[in-house]
C-alpha positions as CSV (number, residue, x, y, z in Angstrom):
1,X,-10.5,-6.2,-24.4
2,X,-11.5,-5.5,-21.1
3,X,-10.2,-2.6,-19.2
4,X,-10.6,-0.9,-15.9
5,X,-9.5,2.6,-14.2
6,X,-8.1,3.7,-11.2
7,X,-7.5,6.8,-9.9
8,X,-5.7,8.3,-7.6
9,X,-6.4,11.4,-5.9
10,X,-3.1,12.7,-3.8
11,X,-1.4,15.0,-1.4
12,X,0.4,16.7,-4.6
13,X,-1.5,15.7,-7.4
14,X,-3.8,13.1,-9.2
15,X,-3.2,10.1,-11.2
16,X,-5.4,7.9,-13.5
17,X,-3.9,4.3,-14.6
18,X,-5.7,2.2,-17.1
19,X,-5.3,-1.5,-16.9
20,X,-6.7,-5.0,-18.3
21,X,-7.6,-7.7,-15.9
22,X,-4.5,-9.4,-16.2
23,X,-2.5,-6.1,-14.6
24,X,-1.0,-5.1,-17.7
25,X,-0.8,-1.1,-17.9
26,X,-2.5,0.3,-21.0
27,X,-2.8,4.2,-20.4
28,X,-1.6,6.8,-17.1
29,X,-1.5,10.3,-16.8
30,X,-0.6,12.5,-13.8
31,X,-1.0,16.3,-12.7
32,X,-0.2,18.2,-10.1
33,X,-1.9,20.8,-8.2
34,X,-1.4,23.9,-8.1
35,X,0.3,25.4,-5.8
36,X,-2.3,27.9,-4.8
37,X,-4.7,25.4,-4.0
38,X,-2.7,24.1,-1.0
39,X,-2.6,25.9,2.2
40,X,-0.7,25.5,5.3
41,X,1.2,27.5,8.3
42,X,3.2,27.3,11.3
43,X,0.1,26.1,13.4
44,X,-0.5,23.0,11.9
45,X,-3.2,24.0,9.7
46,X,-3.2,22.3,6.2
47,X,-6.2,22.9,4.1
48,X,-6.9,22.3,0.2
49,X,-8.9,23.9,-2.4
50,X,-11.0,20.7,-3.5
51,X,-11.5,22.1,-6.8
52,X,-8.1,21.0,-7.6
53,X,-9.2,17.6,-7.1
54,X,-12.2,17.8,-9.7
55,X,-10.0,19.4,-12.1
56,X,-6.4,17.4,-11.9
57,X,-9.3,14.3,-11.9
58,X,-10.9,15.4,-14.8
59,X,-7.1,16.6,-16.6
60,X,-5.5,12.9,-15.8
61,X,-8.8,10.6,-16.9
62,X,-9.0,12.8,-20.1
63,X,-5.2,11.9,-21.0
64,X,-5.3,8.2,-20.4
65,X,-9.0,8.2,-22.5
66,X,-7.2,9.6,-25.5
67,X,-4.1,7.5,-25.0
68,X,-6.2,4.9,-25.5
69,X,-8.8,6.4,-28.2
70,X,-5.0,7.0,-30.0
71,X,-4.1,3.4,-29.5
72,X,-7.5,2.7,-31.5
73,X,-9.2,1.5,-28.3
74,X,-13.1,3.2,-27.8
75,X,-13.4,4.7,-23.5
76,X,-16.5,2.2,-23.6
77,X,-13.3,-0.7,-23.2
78,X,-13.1,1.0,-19.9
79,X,-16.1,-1.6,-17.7
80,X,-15.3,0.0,-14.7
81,X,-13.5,2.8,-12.2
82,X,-12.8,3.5,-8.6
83,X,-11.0,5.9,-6.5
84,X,-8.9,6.0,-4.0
85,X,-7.1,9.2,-1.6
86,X,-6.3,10.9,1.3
87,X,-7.5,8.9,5.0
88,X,-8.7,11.3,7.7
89,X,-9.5,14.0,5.6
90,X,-12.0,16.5,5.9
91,X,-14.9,17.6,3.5
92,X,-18.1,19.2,4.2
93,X,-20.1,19.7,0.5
94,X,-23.7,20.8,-0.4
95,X,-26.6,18.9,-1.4
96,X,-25.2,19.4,-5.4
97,X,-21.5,18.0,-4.0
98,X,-20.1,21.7,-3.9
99,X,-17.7,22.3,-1.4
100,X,-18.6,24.7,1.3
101,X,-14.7,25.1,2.5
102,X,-11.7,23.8,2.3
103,X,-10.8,20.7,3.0
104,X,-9.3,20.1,6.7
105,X,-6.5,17.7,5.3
106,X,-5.6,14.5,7.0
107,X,-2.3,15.6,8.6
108,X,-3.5,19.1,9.9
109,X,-3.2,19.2,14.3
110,X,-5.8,21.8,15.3
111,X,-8.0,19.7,16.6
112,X,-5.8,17.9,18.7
113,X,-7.5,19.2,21.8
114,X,-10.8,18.7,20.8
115,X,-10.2,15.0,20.0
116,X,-9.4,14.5,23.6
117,X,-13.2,15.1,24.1
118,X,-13.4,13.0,21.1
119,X,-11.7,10.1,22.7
120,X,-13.5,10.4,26.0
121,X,-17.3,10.1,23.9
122,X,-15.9,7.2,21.7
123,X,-14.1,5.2,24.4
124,X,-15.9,2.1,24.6
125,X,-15.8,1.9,20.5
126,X,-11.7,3.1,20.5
127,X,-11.0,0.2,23.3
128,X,-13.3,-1.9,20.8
129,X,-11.5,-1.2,17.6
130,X,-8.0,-0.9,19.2
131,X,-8.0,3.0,17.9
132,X,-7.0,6.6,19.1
133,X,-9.3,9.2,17.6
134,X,-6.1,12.4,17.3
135,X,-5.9,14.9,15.3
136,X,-5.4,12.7,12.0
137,X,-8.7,11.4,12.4
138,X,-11.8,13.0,10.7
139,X,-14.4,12.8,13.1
140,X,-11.9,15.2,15.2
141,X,-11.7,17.3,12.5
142,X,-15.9,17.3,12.5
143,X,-15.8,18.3,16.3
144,X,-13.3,21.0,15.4
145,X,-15.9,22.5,12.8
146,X,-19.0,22.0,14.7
147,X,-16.9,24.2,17.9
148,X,-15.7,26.5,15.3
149,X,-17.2,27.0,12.5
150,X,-20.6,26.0,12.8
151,X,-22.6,27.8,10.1
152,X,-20.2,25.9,7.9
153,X,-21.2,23.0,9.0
154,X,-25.1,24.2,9.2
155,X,-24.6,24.7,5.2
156,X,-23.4,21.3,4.5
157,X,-25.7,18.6,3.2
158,X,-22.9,15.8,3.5
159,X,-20.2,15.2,5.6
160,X,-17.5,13.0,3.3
161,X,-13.6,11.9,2.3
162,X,-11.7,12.9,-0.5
163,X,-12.6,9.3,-2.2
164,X,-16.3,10.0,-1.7
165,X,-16.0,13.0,-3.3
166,X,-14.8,12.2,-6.2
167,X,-17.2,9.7,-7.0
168,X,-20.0,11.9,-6.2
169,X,-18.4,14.3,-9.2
170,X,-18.1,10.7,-11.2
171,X,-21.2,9.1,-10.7
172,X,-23.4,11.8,-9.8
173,X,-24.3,9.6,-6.4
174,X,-23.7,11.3,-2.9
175,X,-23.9,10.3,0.3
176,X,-21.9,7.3,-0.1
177,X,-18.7,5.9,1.4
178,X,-16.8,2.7,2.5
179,X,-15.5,1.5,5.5
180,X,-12.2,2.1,4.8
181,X,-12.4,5.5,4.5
182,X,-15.4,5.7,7.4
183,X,-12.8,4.3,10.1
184,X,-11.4,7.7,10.4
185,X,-14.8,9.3,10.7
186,X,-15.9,6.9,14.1
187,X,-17.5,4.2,12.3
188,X,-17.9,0.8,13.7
189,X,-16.2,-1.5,11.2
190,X,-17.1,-4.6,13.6
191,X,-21.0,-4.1,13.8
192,X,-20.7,-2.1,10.8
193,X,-23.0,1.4,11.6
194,X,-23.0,5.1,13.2
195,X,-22.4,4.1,16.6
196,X,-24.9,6.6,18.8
197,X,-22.4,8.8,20.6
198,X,-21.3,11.4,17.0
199,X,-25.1,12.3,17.7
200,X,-25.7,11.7,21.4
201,X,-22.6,13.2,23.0
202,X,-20.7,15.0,20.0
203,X,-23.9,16.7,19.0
204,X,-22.7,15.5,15.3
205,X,-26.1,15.6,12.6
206,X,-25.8,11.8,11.9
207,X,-28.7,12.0,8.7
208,X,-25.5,14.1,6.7
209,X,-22.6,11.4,7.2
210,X,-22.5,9.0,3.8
211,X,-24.6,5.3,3.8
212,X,-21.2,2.8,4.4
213,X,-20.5,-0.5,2.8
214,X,-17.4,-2.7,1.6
215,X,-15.0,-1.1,-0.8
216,X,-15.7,-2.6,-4.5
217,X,-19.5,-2.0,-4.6
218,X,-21.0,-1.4,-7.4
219,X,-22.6,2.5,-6.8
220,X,-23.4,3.5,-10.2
221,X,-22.5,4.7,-13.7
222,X,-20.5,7.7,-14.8
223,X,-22.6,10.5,-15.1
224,X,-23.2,12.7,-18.1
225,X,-21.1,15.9,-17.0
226,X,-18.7,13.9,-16.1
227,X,-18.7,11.6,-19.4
228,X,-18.7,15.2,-21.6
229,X,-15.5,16.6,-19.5
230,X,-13.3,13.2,-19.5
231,X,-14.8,11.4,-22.2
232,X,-15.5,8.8,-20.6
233,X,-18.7,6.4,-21.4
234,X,-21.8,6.5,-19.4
235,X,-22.0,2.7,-19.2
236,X,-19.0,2.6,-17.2
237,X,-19.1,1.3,-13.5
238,X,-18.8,3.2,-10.7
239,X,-17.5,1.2,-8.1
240,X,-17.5,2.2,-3.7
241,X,-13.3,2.8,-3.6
242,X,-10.6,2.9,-0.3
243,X,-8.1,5.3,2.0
244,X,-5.0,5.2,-0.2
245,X,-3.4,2.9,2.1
246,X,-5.8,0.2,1.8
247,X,-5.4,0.7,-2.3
248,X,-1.6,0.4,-2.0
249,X,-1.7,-2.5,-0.3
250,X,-3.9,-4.5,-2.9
251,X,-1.5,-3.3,-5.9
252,X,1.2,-4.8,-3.2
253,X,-0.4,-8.3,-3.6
254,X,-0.8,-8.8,0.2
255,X,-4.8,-9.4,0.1
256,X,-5.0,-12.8,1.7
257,X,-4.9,-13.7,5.3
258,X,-0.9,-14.2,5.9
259,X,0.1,-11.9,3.4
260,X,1.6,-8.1,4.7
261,X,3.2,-5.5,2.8
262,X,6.4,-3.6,3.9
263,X,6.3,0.0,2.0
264,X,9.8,1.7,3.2
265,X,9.7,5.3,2.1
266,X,9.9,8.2,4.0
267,X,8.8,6.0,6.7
268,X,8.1,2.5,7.5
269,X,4.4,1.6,7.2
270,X,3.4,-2.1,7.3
271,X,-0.1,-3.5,7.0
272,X,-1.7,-7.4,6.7
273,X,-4.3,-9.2,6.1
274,X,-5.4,-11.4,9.0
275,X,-8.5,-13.3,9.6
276,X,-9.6,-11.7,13.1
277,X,-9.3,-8.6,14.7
278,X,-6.2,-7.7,16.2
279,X,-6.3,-5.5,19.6
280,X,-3.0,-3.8,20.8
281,X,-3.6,-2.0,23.5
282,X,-0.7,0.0,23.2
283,X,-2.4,2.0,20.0
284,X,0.3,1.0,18.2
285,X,-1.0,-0.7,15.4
286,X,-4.9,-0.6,14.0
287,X,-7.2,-2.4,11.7
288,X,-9.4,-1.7,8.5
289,X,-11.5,-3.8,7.9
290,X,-10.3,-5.8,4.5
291,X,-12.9,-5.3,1.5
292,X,-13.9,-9.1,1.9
293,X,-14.7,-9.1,5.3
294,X,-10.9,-10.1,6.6
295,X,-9.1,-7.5,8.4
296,X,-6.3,-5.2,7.7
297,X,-4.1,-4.5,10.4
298,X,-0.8,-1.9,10.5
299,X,1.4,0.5,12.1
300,X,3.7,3.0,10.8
301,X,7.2,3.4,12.6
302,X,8.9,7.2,12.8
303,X,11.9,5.6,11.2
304,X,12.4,4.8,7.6
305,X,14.8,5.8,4.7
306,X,14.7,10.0,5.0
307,X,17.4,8.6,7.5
308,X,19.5,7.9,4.1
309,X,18.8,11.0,2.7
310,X,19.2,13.1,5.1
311,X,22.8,11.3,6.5
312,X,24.3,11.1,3.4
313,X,25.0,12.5,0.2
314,X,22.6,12.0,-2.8
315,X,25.4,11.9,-5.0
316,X,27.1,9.2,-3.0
317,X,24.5,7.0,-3.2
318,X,24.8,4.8,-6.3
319,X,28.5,4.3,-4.7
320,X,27.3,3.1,-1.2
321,X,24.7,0.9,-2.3
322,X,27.4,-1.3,-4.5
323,X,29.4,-1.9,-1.5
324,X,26.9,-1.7,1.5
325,X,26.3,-5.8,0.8
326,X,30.4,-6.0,1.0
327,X,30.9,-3.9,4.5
328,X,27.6,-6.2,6.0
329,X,26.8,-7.6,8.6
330,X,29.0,-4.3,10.4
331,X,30.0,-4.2,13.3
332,X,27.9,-0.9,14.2
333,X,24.3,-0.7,16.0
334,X,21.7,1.8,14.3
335,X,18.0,2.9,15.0
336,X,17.8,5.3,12.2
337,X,15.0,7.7,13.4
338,X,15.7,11.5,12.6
339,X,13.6,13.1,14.5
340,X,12.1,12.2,18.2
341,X,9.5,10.1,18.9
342,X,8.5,7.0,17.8
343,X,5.0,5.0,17.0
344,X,5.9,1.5,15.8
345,X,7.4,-1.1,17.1
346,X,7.0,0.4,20.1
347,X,5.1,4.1,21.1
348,X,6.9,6.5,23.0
349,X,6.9,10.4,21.9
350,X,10.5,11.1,24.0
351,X,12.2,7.9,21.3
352,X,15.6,9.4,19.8
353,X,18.0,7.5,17.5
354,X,21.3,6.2,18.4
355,X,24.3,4.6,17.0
356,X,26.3,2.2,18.5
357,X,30.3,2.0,17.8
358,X,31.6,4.4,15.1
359,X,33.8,4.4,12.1
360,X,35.4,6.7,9.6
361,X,34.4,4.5,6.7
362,X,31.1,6.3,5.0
363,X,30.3,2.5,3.3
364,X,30.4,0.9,6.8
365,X,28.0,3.6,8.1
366,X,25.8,3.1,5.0
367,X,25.6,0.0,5.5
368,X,24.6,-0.1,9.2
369,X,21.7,2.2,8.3
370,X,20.7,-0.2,6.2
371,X,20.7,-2.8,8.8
372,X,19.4,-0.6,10.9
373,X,16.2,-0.6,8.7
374,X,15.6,-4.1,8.7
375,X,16.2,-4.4,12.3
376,X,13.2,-1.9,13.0
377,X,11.4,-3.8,10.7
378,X,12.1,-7.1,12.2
379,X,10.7,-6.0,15.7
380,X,8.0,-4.9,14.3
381,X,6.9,-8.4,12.7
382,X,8.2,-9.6,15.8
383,X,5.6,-7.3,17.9
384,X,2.8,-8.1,15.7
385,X,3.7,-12.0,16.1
386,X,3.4,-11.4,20.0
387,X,-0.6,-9.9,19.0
388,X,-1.6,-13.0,17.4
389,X,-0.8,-12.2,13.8
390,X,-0.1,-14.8,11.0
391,X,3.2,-13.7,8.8
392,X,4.3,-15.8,6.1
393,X,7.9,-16.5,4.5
394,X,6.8,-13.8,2.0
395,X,6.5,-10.4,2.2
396,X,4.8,-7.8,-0.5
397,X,7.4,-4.5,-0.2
398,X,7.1,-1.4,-2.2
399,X,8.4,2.5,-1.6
400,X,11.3,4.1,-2.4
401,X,13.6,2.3,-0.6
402,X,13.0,-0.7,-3.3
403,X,15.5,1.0,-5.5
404,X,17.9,-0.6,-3.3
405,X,18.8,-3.8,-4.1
406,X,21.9,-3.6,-1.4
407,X,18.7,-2.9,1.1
408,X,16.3,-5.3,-0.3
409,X,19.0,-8.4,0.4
410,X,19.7,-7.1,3.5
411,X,16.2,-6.9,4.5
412,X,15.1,-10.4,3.1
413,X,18.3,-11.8,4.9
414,X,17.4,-10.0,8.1
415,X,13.6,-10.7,8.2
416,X,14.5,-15.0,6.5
417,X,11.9,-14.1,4.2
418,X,11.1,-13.5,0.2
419,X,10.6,-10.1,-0.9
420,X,8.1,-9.6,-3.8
421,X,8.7,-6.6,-5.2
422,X,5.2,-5.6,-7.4
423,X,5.6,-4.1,-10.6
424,X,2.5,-1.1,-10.1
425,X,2.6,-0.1,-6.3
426,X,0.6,2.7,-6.9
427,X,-2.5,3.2,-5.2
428,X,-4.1,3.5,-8.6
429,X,-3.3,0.2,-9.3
430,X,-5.5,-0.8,-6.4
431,X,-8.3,1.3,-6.8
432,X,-8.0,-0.3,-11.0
433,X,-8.0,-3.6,-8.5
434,X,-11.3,-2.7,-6.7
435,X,-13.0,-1.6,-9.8
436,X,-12.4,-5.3,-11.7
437,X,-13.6,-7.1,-8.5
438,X,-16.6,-6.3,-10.8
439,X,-15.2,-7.7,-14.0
440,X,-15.8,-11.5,-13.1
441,X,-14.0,-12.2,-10.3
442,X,-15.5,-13.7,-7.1
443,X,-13.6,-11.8,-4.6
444,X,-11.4,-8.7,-4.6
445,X,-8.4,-11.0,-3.3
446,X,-8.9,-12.4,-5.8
447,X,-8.9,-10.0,-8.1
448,X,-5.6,-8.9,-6.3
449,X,-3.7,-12.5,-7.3
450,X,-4.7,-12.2,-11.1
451,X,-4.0,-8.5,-12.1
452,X,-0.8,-8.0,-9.8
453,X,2.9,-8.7,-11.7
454,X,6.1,-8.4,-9.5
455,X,9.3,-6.7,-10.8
456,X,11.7,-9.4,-9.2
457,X,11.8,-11.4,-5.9
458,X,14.5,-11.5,-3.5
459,X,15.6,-14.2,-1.4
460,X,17.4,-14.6,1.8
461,X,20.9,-15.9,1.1
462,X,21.8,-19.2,2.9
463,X,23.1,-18.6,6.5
464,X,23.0,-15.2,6.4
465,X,19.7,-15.0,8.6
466,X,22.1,-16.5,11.5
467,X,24.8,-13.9,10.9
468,X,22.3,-11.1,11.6
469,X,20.8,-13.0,14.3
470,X,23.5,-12.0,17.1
471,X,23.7,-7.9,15.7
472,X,19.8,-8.1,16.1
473,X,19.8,-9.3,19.5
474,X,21.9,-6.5,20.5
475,X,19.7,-3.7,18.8
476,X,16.8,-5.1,20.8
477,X,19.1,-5.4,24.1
478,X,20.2,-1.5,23.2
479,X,16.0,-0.7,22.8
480,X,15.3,-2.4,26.3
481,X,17.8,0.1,27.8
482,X,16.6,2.9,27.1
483,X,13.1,1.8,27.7
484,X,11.7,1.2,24.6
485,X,10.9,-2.3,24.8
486,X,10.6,-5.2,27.6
């Protein structure tokens, strides 16, 4: 038996998942950090201990190796491994891979005004790639350093992302990286190199950012520390991994061109596969590049289902979802966005929520949120229609919000599409996707289409798509009056 590894290297904690080439789960393990190890304030400043990573990676990989070593299956099953985590974030190591600071995570805002200067040295390569180096990118961060801090950055030998990282400590190989992970650093993912201004007008030493190349590449084995701490074999792969959003979207199943995947969480994040680059230039969406050489294009709207838990009761929940299909299509008009500003379908940092009509009836209300989802969700396929982009009759969706099934029909009814709901969403799934496009396979897409199993699929219902059609045109009509959209 074949197996392969991915692991997962998060905001809260890591996770290794073990499967064969047909997507079946043998062995996972999680662990979180510690709370120690992550540090924030009131200033925007969120910073990590990277040790953590090394040592939830090296707990999680040694759980799922005995798992299997007590299932009577040897580590050396395990052909290959890849990694995937955190986009944007910031790591500056030494020439042995030890960290010389914290890590500047990918969601901390101090150097917001430095990537202003950012933006003006990178302009021609941002109105190229259809990007907006902020805050949340890493080269920012770099500048931020370089201003700041820069004996830090004097002492560091490589410049890297959480991914690279850890498969320096795996493999014993540095200086490496992919372009998933490199977008967010100011790599070119069209002409694939460095472009000249991080040296010429950031000042940025180019000779310590990593050697790029496609996700999936083979990079080397596992190294002997690492093999002693995990047990692990030294014979297995190492393979080049991905952001965790690019991961998540392979275990999703979208990987060919036509294909997206809806994950409703928190938010609303939605990312394809199309076969050219897609410019908006609005910023509202942008592209990775796909690990075959297609591209990967999303956006992520402000709005998504903390709108549920945050309007209504968790206890209530089971309740509402058995009626919400019952109480819909309502008669009530929703953008469910808590908090102001929005990003996707449409940019504007002044966007509040509304609700048109009103009721006493908590199931009614539910239910318009609901709707309310799907509407945002149509305008956004709608907006990336408008930018040239290919979107089929079925859609890859994962997150939270699948625990719905009220929400799921609604959604495929709204959008006249089939939802596939994948069994393993998890970005360790996908880097376990990257590390068998090794294991025989001529492609990672398709790798994708052998190893990924879906839960259930839902279909629209017949004529329901029309019945939503008039309550959608006047959430659009409400979006244009306020100046949101044309």
């Amino acid at each position: 038996m074949t197996l392969v590894l991915g692991i997962d290297v998060g905001t809260q904690g890591a996770r290794a998942m073990v499967v064969d080439l047909q997507g079946n789960l043998q062995a996972q393990a999680t662990s979180p950090f510690p709370t120690s190890a992550i540090l924030a304030n009131e200033s925007g400043w969120f910073e990590q201990n990277p040790s953590s990573w090394r040592d939830a990676t090296i707990a999680v990989v040694s759980q799922v190796v005995n798992q299997l070593r007590g299932e009577g299956v040897p580590s050396e099953a395990i052909a290959a491994l890849s990694v995937t985590s955190t986009s944007g974030t910031l790591c500056l190591v030494d020439g042995a891979g030890q960290p010389v600071r914290d890590a500047i995570m990918y969601s901390d805002t101090r150097s917001s005004q430095v990537a202003k200067r950012v933006q003006s040295a990178g302009a021609e390569l941002a109105t190229k790639l259809g990007i907006l180096f902020s805050a949340s990118y890493a080269l920012s961060k770099l500048a931020w350093v370089q201003a700041n801090e820069p004996r830090m950055l004097n002492r560091a030998r490589w410049l890297l992302s959480p991914t690279d990282l850890v498969i320096g400590w795996t493999s014993g190989v540095w200086g490496q990286s992919d372009w998933t992970n490199a977008l967010k650093w100011g790599y070119d993912v069209v002409d694939l190199g460095w472009p000249a201004f991080i040296g010429d007008s950031l000042g940025i030493d180019t000779h310590k950012l990593p050697v790029v190349g496609s996700p999936g590449r083979p990079l080397g084995h596992v190294c002997q520390s690492m093999a002693e701490a995990t047990g692990l074999s030294t014979k297995t792969l190492v393979v080049a991994g991905s952001t965790d959003g690019t991961a998540s979207q392979l275990a999703s199943g979208a990987c060919s061109p036509g294909d997206w995947n809806s994950t409703l969480g928190t938010t609303l994040v939605l990312k394809g596969v199309t076969q050219e680059l897609i410019s908006d230039p609005q910023g509202r969406i942008y592209s990775h590049r796909h690990p075959d050489g297609y591209w990967l294009p999303g956006g992520a709207s402000s709005a998504g289902a903390d709108s549920l838990s945050t309007r209504f009761d968790a206890d209530d929940l089971p309740n509402l979802n058995a009626t919400a299909l019952d109480h819909s299509p309502t008669d009530l008009i929703v953008y469910p966005l808590v908090r102001k500003g929005e990003r996707f379908p449409f940019a504007n940092s002044e966007a509040q929520g509304f609700a048109l009509g009103d009721t006493n009836d908590e199931r009614v209300r539910y239910a318009a949120h609901l709707e309310g989802l799907a509407y945002v969700e149509r305008l956004c396929f709608q907006l990336l229609r408008s930018l040239g982009a290919q979107v089929g009759d079925a859609l890859h969706v994962a997150g939270g919000a699948t625990k719905s099934q009220a929400g799921l029909q609604i959604r495929a009814d709204v959008l006249d599409a089939h939802l596939l709901v994948p069994a393993l969403p998890q970005g360790a799934m996908g880097a376990a996707i990257l590390a068998a496009s090794n294991c025989g396979f001529d492609s990672v897409a398709d790798t994708a289409r052998a190893m990924v199993r879906y839960a259930q699929t839902v279909d629209p219902r017949d004529n329901m798509t029309a019945a939503y059609d008039a309550p959608y045109a006047r959430f659009v009509a409400a979006c244009a009056e306020r100046g949101y959209v044309a």
